[in-house]
C-alpha positions, -999 to 999 in steps of 0.1 A, spaced: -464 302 199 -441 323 220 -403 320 211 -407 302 178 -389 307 150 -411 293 122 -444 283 121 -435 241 130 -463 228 111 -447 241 77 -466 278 65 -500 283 67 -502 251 91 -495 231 56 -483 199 72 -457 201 44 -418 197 51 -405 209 17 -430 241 18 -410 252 50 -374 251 41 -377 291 24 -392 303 55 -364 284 77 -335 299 50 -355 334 54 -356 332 90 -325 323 104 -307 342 75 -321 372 90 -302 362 120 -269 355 101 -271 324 98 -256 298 68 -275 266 58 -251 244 83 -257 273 111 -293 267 107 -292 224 105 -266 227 136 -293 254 154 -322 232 146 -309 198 153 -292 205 185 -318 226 198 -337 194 190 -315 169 207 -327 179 243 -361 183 257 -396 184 243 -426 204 228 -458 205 252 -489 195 235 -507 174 265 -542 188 255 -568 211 234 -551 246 233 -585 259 239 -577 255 272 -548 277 275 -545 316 279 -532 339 260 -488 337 254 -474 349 289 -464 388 272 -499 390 255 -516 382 294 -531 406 317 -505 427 336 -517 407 368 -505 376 350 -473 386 338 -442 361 348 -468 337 357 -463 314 329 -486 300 305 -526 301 322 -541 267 318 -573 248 326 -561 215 315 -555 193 345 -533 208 364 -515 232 339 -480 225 344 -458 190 335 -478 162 323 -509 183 314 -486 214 298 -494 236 266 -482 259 249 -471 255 210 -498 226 211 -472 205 193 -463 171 217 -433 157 209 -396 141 222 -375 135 197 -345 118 213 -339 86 233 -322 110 262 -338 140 262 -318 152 287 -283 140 277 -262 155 246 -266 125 221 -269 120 179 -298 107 184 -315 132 167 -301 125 132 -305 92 137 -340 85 143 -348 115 113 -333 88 88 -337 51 103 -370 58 99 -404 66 79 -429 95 89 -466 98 86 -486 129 97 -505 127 124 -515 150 151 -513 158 190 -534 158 217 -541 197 211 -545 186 174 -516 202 164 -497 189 126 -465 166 135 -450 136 128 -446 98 142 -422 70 131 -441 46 114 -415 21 119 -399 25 148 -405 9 183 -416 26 213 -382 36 225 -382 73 239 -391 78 275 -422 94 289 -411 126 302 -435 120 333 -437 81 335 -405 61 336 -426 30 326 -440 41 295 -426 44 262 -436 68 233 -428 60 195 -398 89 182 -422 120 166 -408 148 149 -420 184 139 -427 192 103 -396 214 101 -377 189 117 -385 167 79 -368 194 59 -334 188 73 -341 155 56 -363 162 23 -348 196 12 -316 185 -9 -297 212 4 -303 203 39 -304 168 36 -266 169 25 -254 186 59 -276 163 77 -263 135 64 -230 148 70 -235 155 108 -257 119 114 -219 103 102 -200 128 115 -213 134 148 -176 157 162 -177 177 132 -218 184 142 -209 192 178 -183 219 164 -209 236 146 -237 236 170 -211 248 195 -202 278 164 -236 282 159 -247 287 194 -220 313 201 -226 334 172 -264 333 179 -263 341 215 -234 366 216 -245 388 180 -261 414 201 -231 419 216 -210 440 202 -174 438 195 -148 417 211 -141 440 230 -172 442 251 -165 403 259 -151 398 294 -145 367 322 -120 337 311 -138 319 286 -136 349 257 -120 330 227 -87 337 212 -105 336 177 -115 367 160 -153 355 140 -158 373 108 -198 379 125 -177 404 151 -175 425 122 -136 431 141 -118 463 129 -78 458 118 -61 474 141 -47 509 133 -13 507 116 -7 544 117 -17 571 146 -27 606 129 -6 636 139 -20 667 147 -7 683 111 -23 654 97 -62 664 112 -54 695 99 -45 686 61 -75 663 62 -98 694 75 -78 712 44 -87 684 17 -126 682 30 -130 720 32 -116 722 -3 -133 688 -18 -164 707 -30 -190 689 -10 -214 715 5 -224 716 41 -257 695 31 -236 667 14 -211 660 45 -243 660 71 -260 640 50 -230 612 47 -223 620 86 -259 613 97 -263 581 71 -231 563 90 -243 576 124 -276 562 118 -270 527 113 -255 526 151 -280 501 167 -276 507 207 -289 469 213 -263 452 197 -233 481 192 -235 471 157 -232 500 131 -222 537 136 -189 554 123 -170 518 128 -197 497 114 -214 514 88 -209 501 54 -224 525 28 -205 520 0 -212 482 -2 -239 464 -7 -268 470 5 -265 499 22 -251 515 -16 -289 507 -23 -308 524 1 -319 559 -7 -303 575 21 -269 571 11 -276 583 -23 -252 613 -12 -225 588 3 -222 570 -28 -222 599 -51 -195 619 -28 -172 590 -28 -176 586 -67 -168 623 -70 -137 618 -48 -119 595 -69 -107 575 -44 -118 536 -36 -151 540 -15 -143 512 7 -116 534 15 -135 569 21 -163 547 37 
């Protein structure tokens, strides 16, 4: 399914919206995400464009990175018609959720509770849902003079049956300024995480606000003297921790540096909290700053 989240006909192709809300919360908590992130991700991500369904996905090659080296950054290889617009699949899901998939509307939350689902199934056969109620009122991506009924992916239905989801839904369908704030919040932190610090950010638009997910650093209230460094090489030299014991504790902070997303490393290590207390390699981190006496989110 190429860039896909979650599995959009619920796990296991269940068909089932409630059965997908843990692997939505597992998901897009691995990327940092709250419940509102992830209804504010979801739904506006939702409000423009459409899935591409047109026919049987046995028709279609394998995803563009799984092709043949001679087929790489060609797309999606197709047999159906002529492979591209109209005739276009890849998830094998066929749905337009909005009545301007091309504008920035509410739509989305609109037509998810004005109306009643029933399961049905694309033109590739894959699990979705149609409005059983509703008129033909979204446009035909391809034909300005036909009209499709709204349709909706199975994980689309758990913003509205899982309780916890349903509330911020509801919440952004009457609210619609307080949704575009945190689809605009959401969409920052998810497509500026790998990053770095603020301090990698450049060009006019950086915000003034400093984001907790920046993991920023307070800055230094005090600059070292050089008879300070050498007290402090006194103090460790004299702590009692063998050579062993200050690698290990070294190499466990350095470790965590991640070169992708400059998260991690000597400013963004966090050994003495939770979880990295847990994980067997800092057993020596955690046991030296017991030993010290001092507050480990101090010494770490």
């Amino acid at each position: 399914m190429g860039l896909i989240y979650v599995n959009p006909e619920g796990p296991d192709h269940s068909g089932e919206p409630l059965s997908a809300a843990a692997a939505i919360r597992a998901t897009f908590g691995n990327m940092g995400m709250n419940d509102e992130e992830t209804v504010a991700l979801i739904a506006g991500g939702h409000t423009l464009g459409k899935t591409h369904g047109a026919g049987p996905t046995s028709n279609v090659g394998p995803d563009p990175e799984a092709a043949p080296i001679e087929e790489q950054g060609l797309g999606w290889a197709s047999t159906y018609g002529s492979g591209v617009g109209a005739d276009a699949i890849t998830s094998g899901l066929e749905v337009v959720w909005t009545q301007t998939p091309t504008q920035w509307s509410n739509y989305f939350f609109e037509n998810l509770f004005k109306y009643e689902w029933v399961q049905t199934r694309s033109p590739a056969g894959a699990i979705q849902f149609e409005a059983v109620d509703a008129p033909e009122i979204i446009p035909d991506p391809f034909d300005p003079s036909k009209k499709r009924k709204p349709t909706m992916l199975v994980t689309d239905l758990t913003l509205r049956f899982d309780p916890e989801f349903e509330k911020i839904s509801r919440r952004f369908l009457n609210d619609p300024q307080a949704f575009n704030e945190a689809f605009a919040r959401a969409w920052f932190k998810l497509t500026h995480r790998d990053m770095g610090p603020k301090s990698r950010y450049i060009g006019p638009e950086v915000p003034k606000e400093d984001l907790i997910w920046q993991d920023p650093l307070p800055q230094p209230i005090y600059n070292p003297t050089e008879q300070d460094i050498i007290d402090l090489k006194f103090a460790i030299a004299d702590s009692g921790l063998s050579v062993s014991e200050l690698v290990s504790v070294a190499w466990a902070s350095a470790s965590t540096f991640r070169g992708g997303d400059k998260r991690g490393g000597a400013n963004g290590a966090r050994l003495a909290l939770m979880p990295q207390r847990d994980w067997d390699v800092n057993a020596a981190a955690v046991s030296c700053s017991a030993c010290s006496g001092e507050n480990p989110e101090r010494v770490w």
